[in-house]
N, CA, C and O atoms as a Maestro MAE file, in Angstrom:
{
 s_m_m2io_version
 :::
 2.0.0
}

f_m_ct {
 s_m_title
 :::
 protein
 m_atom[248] {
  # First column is atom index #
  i_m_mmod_type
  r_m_x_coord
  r_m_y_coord
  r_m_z_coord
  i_m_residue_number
  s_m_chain_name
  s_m_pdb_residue_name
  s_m_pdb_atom_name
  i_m_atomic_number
  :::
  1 25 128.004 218.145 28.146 1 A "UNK " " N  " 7
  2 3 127.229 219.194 27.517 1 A "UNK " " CA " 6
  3 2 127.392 219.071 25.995 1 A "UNK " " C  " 6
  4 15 128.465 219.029 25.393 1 A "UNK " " O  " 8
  5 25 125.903 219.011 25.361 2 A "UNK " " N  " 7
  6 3 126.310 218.808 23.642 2 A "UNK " " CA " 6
  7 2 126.458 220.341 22.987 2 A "UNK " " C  " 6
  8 15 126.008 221.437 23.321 2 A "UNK " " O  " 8
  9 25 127.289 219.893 21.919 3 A "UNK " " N  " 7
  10 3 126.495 221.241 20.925 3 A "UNK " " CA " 6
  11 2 124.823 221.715 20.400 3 A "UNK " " C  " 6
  12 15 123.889 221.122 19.859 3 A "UNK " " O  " 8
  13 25 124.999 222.708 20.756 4 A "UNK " " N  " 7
  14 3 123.351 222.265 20.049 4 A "UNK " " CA " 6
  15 2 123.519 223.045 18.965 4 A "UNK " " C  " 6
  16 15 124.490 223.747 18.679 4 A "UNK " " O  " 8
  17 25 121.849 222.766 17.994 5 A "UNK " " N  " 7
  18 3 122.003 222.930 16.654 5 A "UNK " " CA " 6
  19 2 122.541 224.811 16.695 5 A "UNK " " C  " 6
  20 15 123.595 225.021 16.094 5 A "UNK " " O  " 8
  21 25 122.216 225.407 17.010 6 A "UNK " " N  " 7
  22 3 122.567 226.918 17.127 6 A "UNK " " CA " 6
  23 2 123.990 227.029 17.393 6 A "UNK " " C  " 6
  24 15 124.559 228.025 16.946 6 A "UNK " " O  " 8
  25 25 124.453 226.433 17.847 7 A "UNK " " N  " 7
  26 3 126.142 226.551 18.074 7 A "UNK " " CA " 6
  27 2 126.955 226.279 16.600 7 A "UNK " " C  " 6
  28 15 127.923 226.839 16.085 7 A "UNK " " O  " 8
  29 25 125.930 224.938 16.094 8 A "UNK " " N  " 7
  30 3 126.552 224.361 14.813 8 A "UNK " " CA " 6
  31 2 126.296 225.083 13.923 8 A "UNK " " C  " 6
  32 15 127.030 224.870 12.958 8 A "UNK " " O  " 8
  33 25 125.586 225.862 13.772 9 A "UNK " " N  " 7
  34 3 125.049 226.780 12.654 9 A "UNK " " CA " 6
  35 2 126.156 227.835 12.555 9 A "UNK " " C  " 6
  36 15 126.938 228.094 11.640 9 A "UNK " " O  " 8
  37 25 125.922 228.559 14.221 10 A "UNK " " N  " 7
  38 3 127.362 230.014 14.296 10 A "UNK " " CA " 6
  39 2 128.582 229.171 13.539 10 A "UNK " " C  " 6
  40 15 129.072 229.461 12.448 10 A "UNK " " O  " 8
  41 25 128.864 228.305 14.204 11 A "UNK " " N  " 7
  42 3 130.308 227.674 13.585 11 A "UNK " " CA " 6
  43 2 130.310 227.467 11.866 11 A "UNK " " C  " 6
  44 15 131.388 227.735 11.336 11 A "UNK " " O  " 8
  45 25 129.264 227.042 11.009 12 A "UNK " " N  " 7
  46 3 129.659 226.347 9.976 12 A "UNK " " CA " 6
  47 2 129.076 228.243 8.934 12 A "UNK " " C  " 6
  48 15 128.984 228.389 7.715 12 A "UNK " " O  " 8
  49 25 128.853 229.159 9.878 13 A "UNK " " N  " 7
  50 3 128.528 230.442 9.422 13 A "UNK " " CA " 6
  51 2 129.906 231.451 9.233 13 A "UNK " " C  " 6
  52 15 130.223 232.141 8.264 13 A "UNK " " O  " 8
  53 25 130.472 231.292 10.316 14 A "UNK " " N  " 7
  54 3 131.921 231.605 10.554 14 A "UNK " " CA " 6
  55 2 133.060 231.180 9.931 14 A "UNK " " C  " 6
  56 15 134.122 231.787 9.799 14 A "UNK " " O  " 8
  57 25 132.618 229.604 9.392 15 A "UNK " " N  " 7
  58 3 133.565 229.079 8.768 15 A "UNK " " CA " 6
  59 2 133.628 229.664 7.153 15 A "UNK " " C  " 6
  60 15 134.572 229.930 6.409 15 A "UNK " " O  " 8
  61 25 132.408 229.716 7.022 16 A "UNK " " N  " 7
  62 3 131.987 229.966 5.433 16 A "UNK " " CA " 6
  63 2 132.248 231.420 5.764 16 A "UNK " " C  " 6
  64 15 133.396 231.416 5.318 16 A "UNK " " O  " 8
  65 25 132.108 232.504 6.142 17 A "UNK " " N  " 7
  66 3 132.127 233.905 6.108 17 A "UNK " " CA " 6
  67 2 133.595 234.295 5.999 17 A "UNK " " C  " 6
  68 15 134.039 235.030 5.117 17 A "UNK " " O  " 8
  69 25 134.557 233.542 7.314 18 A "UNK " " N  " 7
  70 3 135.941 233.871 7.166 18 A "UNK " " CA " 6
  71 2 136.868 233.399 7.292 18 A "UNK " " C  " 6
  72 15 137.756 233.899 7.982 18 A "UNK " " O  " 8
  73 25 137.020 232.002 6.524 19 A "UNK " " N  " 7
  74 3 137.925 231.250 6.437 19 A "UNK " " CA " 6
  75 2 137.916 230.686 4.835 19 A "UNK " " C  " 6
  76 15 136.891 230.961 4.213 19 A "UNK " " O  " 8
  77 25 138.752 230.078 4.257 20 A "UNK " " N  " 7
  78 3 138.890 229.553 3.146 20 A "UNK " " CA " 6
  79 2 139.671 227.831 3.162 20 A "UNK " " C  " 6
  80 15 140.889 227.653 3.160 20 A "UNK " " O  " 8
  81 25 138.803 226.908 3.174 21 A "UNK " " N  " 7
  82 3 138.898 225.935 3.154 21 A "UNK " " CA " 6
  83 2 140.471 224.978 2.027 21 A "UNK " " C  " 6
  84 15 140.251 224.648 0.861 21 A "UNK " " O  " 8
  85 25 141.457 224.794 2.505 22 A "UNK " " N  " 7
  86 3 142.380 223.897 1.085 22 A "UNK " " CA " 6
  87 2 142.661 222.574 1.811 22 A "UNK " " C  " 6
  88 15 143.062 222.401 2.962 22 A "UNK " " O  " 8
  89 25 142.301 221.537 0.704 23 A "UNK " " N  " 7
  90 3 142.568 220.680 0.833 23 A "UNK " " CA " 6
  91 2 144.028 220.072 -0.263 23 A "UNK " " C  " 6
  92 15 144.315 220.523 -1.371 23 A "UNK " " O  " 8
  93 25 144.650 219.097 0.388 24 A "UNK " " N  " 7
  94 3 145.457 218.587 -0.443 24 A "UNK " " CA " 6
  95 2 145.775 217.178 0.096 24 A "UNK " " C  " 6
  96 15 145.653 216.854 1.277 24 A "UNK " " O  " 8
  97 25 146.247 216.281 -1.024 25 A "UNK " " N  " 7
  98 3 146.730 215.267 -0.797 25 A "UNK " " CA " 6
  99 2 148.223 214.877 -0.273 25 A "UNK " " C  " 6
  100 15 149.045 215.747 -0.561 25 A "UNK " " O  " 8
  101 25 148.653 213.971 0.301 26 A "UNK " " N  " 7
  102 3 150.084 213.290 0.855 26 A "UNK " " CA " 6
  103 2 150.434 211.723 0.267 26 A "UNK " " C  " 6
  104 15 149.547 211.011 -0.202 26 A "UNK " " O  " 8
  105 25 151.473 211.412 0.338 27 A "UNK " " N  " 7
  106 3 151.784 209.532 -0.205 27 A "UNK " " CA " 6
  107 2 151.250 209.408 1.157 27 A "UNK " " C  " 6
  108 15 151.081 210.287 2.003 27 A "UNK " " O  " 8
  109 25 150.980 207.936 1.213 28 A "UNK " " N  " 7
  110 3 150.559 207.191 2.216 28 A "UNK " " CA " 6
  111 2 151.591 207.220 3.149 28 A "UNK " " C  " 6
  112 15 152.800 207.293 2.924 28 A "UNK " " O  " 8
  113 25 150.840 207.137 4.528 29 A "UNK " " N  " 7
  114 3 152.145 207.323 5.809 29 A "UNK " " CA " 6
  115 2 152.606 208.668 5.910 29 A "UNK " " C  " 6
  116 15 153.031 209.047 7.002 29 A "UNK " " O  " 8
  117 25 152.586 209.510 4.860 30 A "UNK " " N  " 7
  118 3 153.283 210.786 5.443 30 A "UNK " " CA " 6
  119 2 152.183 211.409 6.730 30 A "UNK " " C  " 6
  120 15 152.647 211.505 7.867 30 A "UNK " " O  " 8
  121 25 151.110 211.707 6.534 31 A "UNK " " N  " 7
  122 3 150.414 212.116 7.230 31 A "UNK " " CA " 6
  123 2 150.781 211.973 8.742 31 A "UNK " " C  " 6
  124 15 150.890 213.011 9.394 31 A "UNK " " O  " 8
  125 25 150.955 210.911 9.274 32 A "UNK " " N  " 7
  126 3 151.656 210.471 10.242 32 A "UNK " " CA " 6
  127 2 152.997 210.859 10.593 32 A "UNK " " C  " 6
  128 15 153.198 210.919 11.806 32 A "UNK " " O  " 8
  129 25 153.878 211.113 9.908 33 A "UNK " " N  " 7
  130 3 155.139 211.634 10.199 33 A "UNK " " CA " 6
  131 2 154.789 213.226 10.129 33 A "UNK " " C  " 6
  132 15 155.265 213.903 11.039 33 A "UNK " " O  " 8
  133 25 154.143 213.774 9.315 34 A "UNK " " N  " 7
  134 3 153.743 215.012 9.681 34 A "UNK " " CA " 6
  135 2 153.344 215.853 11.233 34 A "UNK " " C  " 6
  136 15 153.914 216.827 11.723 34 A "UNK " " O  " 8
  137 25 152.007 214.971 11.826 35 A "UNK " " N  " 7
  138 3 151.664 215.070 12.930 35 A "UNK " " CA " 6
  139 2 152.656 214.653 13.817 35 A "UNK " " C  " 6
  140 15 152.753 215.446 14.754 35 A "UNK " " O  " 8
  141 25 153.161 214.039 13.859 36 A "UNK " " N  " 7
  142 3 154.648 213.816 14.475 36 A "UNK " " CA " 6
  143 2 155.375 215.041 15.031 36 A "UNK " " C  " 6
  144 15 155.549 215.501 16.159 36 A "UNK " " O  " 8
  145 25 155.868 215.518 13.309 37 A "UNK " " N  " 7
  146 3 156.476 216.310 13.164 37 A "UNK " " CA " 6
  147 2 155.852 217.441 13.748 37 A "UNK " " C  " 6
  148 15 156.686 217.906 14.526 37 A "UNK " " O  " 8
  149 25 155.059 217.967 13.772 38 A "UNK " " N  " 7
  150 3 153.795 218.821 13.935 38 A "UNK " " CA " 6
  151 2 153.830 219.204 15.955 38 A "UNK " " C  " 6
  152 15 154.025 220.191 16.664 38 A "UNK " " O  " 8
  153 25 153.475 217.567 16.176 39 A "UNK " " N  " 7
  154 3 153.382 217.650 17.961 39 A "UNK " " CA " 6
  155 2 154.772 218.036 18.116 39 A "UNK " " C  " 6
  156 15 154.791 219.241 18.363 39 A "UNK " " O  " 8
  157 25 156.260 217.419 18.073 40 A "UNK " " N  " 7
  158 3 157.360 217.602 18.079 40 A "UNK " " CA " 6
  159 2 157.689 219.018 18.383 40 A "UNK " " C  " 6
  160 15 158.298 219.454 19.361 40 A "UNK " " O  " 8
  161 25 157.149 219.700 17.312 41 A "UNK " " N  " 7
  162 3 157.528 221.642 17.256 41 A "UNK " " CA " 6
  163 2 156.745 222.071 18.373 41 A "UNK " " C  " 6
  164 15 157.215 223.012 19.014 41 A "UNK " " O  " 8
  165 25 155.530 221.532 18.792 42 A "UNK " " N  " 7
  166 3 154.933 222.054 20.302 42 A "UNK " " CA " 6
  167 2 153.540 222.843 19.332 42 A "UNK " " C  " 6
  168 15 152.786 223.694 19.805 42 A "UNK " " O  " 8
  169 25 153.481 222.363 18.083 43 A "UNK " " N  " 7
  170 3 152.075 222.866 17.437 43 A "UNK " " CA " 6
  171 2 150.856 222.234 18.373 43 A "UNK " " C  " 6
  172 15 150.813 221.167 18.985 43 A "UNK " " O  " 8
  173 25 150.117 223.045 18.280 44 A "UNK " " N  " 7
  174 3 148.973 222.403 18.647 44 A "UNK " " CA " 6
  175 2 148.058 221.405 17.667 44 A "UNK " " C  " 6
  176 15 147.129 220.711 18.082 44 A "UNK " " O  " 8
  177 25 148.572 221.486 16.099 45 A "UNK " " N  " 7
  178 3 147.970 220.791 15.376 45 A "UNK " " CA " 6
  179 2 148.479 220.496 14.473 45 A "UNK " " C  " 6
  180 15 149.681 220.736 14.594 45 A "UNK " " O  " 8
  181 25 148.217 220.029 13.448 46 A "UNK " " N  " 7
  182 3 149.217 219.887 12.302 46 A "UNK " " CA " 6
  183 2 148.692 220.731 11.421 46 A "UNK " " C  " 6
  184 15 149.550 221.116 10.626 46 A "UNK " " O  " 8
  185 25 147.171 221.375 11.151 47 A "UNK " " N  " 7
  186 3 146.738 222.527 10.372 47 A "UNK " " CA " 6
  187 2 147.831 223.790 10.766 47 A "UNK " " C  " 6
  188 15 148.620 224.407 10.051 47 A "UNK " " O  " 8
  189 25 147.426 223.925 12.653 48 A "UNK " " N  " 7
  190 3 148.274 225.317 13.039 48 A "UNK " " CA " 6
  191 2 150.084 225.176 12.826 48 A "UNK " " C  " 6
  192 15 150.833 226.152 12.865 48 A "UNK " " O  " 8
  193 25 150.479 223.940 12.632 49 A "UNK " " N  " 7
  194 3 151.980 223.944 12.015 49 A "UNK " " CA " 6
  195 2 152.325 224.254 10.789 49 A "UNK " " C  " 6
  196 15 153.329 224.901 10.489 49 A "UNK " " O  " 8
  197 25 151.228 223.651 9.766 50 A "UNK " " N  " 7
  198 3 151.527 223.936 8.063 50 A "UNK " " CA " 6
  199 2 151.075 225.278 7.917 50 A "UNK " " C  " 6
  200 15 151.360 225.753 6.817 50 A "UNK " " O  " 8
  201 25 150.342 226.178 8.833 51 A "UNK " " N  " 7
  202 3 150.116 227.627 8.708 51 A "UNK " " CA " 6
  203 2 150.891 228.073 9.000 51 A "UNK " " C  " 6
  204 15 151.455 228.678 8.089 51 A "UNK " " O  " 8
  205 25 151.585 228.181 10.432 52 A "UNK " " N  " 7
  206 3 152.950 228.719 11.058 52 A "UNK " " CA " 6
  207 2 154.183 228.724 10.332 52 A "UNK " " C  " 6
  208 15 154.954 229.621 9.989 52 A "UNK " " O  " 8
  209 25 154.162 227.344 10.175 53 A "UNK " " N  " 7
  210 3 155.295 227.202 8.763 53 A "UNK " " CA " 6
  211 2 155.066 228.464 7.113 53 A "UNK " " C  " 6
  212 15 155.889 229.207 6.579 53 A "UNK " " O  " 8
  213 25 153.997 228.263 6.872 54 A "UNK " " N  " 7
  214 3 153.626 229.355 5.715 54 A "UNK " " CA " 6
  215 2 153.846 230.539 6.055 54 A "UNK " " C  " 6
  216 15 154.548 231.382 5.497 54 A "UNK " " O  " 8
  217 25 153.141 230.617 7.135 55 A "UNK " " N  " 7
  218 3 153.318 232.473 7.759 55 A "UNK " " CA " 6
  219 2 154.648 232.571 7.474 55 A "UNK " " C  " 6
  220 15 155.075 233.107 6.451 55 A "UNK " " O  " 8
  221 25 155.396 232.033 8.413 56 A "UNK " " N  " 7
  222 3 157.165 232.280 8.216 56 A "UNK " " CA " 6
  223 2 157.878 232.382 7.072 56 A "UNK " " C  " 6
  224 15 158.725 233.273 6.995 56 A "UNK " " O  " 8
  225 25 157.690 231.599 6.118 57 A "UNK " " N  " 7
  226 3 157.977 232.076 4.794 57 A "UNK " " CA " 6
  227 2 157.332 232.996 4.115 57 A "UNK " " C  " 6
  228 15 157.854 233.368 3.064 57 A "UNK " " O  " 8
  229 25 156.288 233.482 4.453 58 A "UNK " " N  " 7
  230 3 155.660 234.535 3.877 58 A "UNK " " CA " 6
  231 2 156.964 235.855 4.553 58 A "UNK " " C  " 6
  232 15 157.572 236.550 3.738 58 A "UNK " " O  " 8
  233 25 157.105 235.942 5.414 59 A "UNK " " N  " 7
  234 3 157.999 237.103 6.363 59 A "UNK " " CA " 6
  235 2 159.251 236.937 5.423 59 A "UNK " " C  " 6
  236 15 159.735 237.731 4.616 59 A "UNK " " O  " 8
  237 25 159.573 235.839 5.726 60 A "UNK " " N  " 7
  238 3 160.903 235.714 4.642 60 A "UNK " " CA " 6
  239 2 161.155 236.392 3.803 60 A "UNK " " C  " 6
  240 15 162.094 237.183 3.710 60 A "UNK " " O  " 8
  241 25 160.186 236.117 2.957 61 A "UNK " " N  " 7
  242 3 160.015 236.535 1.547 61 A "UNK " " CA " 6
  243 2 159.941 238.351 1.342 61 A "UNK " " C  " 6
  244 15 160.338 238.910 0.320 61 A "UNK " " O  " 8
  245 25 159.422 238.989 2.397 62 A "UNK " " N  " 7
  246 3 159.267 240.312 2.349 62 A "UNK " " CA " 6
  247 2 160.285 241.175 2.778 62 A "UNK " " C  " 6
  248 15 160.123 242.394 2.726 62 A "UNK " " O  " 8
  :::
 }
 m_bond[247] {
  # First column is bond index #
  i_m_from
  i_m_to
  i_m_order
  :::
  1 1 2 1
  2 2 3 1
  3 3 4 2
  4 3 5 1
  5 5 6 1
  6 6 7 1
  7 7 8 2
  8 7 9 1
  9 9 10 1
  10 10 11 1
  11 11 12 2
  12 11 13 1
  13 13 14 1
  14 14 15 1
  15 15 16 2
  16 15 17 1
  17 17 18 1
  18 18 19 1
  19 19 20 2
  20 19 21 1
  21 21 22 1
  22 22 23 1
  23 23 24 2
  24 23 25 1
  25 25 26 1
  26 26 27 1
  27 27 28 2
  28 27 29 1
  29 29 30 1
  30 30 31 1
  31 31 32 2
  32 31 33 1
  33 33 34 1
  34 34 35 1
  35 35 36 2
  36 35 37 1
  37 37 38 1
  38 38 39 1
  39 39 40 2
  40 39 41 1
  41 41 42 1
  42 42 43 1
  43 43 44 2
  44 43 45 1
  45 45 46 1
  46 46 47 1
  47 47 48 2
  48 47 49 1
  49 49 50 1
  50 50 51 1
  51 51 52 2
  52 51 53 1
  53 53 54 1
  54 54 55 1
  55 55 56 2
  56 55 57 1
  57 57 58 1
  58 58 59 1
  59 59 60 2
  60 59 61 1
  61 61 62 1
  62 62 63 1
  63 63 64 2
  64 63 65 1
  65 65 66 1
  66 66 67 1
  67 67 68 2
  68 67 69 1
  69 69 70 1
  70 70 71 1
  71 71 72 2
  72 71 73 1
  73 73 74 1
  74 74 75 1
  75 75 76 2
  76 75 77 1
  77 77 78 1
  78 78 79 1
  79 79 80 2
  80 79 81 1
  81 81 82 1
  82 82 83 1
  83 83 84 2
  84 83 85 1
  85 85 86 1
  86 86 87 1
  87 87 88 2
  88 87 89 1
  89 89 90 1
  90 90 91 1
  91 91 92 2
  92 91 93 1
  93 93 94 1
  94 94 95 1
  95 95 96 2
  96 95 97 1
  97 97 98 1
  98 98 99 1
  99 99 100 2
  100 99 101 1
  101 101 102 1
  102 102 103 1
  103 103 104 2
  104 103 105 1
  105 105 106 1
  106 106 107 1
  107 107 108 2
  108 107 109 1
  109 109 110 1
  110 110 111 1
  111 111 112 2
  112 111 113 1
  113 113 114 1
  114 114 115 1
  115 115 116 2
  116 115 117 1
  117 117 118 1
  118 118 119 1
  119 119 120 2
  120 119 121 1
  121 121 122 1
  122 122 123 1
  123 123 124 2
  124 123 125 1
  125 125 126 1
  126 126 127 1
  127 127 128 2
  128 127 129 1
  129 129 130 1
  130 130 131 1
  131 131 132 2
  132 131 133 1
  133 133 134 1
  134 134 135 1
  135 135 136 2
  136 135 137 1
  137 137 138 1
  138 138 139 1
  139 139 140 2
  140 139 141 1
  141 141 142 1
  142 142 143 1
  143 143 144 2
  144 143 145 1
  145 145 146 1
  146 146 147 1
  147 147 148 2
  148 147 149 1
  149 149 150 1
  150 150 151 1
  151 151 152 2
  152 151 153 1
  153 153 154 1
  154 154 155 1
  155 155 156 2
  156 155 157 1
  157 157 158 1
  158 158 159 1
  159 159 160 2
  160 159 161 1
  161 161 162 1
  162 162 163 1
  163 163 164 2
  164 163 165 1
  165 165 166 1
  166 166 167 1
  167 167 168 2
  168 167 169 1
  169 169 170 1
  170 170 171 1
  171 171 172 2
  172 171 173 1
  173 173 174 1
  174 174 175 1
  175 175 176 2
  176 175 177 1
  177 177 178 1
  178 178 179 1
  179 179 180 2
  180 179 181 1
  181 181 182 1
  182 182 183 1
  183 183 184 2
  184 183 185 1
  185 185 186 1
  186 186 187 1
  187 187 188 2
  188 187 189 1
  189 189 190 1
  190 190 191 1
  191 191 192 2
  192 191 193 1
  193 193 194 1
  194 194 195 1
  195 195 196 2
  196 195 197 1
  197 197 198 1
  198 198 199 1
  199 199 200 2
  200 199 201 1
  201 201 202 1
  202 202 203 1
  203 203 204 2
  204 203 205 1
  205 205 206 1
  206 206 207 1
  207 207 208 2
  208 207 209 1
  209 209 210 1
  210 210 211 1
  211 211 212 2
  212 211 213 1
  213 213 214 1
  214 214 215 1
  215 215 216 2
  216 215 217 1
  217 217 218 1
  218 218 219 1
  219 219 220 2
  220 219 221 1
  221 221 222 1
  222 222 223 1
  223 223 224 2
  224 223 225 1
  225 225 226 1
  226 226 227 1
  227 227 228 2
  228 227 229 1
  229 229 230 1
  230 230 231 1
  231 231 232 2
  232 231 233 1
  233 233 234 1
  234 234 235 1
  235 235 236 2
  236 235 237 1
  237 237 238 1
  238 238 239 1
  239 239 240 2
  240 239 241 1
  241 241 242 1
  242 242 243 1
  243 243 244 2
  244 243 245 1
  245 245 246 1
  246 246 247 1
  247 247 248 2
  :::
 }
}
């Protein structure tokens, strides 16, 4: 079953309405030890690990 164009639209509508896009760079190879690191903790991703990780220091901090 594909996406169709109406699915892609809700999605890239949702994305832009309530999310905020950051990008950043790594040295070469880390990326890989990241996701590693990432599957390892039982993340489902390496986005939802570098968030989880943030959240937690955000708590910290308060």
């Amino acid at each position: 079953m594909s996406t169709t164009d109406a699915q892609k639209r809700a999605v890239a509508k949702y994305q832009e309405e309530k999310t905020d896009l950051i990008k950043f760079r790594v040295p070469k190879g880390k990326k890989e030890e990241y996701q590693a690191l990432a599957e390892r903790s039982g993340a489902k991703s390496l986005t939802a690990y570098i968030t989880s990780v943030l959240e937690e220091k955000l708590k910290e901090e308060q």
